[in-house]
BALOBA-1460 file (C-alpha; in Angstrom, 3 decimals):
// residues 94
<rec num="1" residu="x" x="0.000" y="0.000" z="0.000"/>
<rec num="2" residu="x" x="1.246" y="3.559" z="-0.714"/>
<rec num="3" residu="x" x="2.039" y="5.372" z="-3.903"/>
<rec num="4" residu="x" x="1.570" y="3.421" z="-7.155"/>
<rec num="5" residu="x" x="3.700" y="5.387" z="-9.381"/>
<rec num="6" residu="x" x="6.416" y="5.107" z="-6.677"/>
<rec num="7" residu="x" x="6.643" y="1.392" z="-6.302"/>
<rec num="8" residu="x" x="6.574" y="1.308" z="-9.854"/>
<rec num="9" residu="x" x="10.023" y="3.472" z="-10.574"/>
<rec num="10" residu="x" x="11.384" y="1.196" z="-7.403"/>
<rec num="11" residu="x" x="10.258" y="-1.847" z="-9.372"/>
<rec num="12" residu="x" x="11.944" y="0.021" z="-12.275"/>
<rec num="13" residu="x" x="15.042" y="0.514" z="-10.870"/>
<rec num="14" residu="x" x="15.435" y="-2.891" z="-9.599"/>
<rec num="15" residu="x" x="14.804" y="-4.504" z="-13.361"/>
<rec num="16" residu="x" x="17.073" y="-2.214" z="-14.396"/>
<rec num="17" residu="x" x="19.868" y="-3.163" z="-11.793"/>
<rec num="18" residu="x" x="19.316" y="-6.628" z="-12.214"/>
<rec num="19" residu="x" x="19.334" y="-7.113" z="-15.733"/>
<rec num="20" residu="x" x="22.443" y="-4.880" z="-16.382"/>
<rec num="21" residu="x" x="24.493" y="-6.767" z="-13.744"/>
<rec num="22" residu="x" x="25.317" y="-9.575" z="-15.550"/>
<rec num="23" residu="x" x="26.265" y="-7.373" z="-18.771"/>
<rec num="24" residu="x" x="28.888" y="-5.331" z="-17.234"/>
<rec num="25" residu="x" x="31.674" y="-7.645" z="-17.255"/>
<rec num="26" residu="x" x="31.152" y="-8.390" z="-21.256"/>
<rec num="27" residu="x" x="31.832" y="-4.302" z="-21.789"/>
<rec num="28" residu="x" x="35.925" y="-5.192" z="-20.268"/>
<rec num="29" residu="x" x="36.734" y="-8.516" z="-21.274"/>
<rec num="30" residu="x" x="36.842" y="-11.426" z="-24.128"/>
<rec num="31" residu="x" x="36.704" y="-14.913" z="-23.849"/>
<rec num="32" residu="x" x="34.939" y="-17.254" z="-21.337"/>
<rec num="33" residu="x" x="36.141" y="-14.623" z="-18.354"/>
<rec num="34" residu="x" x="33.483" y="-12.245" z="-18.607"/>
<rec num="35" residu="x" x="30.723" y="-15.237" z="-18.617"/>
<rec num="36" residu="x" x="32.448" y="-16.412" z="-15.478"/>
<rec num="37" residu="x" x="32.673" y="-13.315" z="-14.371"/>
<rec num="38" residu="x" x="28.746" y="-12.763" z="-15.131"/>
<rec num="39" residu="x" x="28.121" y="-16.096" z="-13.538"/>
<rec num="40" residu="x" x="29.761" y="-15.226" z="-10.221"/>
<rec num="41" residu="x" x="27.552" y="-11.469" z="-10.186"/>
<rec num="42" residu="x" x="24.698" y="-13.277" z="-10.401"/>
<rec num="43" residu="x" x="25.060" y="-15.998" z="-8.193"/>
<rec num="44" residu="x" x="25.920" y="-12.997" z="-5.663"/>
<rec num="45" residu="x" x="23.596" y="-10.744" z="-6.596"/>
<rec num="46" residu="x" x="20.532" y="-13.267" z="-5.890"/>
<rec num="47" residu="x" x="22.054" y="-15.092" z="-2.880"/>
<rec num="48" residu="x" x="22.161" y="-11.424" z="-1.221"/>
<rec num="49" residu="x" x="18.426" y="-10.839" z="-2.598"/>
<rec num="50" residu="x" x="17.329" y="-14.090" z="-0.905"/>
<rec num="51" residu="x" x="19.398" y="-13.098" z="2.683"/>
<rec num="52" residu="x" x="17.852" y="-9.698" z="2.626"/>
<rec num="53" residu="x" x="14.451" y="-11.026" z="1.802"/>
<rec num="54" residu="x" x="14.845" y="-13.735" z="4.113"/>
<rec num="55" residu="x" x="15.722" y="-11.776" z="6.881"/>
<rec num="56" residu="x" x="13.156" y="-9.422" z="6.877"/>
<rec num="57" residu="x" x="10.742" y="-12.544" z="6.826"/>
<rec num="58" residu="x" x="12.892" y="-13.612" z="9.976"/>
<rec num="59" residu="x" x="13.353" y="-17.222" z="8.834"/>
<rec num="60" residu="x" x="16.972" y="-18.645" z="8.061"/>
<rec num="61" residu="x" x="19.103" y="-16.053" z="6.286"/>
<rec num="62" residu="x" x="21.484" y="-18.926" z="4.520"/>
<rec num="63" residu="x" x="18.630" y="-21.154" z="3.429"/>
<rec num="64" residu="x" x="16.924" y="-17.891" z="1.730"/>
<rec num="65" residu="x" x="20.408" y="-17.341" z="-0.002"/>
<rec num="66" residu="x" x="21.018" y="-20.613" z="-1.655"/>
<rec num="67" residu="x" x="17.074" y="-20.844" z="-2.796"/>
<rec num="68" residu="x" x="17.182" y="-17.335" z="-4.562"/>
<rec num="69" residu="x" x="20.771" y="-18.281" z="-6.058"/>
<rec num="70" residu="x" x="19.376" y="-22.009" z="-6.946"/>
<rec num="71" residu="x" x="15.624" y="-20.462" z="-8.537"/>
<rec num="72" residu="x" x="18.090" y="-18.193" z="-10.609"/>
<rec num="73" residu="x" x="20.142" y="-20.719" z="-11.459"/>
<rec num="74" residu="x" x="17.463" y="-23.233" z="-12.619"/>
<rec num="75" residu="x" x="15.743" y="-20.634" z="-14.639"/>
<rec num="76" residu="x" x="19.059" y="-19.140" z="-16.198"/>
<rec num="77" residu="x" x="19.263" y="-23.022" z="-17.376"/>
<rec num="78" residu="x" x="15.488" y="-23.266" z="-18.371"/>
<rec num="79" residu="x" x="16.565" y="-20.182" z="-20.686"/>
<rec num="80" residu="x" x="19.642" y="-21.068" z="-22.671"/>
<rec num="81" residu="x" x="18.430" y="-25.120" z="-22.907"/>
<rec num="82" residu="x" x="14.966" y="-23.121" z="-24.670"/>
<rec num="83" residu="x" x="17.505" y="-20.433" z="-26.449"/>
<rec num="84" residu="x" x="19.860" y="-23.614" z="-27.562"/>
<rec num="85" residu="x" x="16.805" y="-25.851" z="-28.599"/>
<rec num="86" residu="x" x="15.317" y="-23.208" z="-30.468"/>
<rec num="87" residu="x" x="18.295" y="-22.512" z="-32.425"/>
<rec num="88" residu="x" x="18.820" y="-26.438" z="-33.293"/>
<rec num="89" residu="x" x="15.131" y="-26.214" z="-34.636"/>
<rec num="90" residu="x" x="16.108" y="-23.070" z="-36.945"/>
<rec num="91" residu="x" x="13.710" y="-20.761" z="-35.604"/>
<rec num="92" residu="x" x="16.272" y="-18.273" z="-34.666"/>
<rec num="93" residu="x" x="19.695" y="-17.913" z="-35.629"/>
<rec num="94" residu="x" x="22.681" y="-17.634" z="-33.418"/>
């Protein structure tokens, strides 16, 4: 409850943080170190998302990590096995 077009430049600004995380590292480097790199950020990112979110919910702060990290994981999977399959069809070209 509160101000709608508030929550909605929060909600904003965290889309916009999220999603341009894992891009960064591909602006400074070549090779498989910026998808490592990427990788890591991410894995971070959403194990400190899960803490925080845990916490506030006051259950365990460490289980809350690793299930944020291991939801983003899985679906980070589900996406590239989709992207990959999709590609080995010919519907989009890589």
């Amino acid at each position: 409850m509160g101000n709608p077009l508030k929550s909605a430049f929060r909600m904003f600004g965290a889309f916009l943080l999220g999603g341009i995380l894992p891009i960064i590292p591909f602006f400074f480097g070549h090779g498989y170190t910026p998808l490592i790199v990427a990788v890591g950020m991410s894995l971070t990112a959403s194990f400190l998302v899960g803490s925080l979110k845990s916490r506030l919910a006051k259950t365990s702060i460490i289980k809350g990590g690793l299930e944020m990290a291991g939801l983003g994981t899985g679906i980070a999977l589900l996406g590239f096995g989709i992207g990959t399959e999709l590609a080995n069809f010919g519907i989009i070209d890589v």
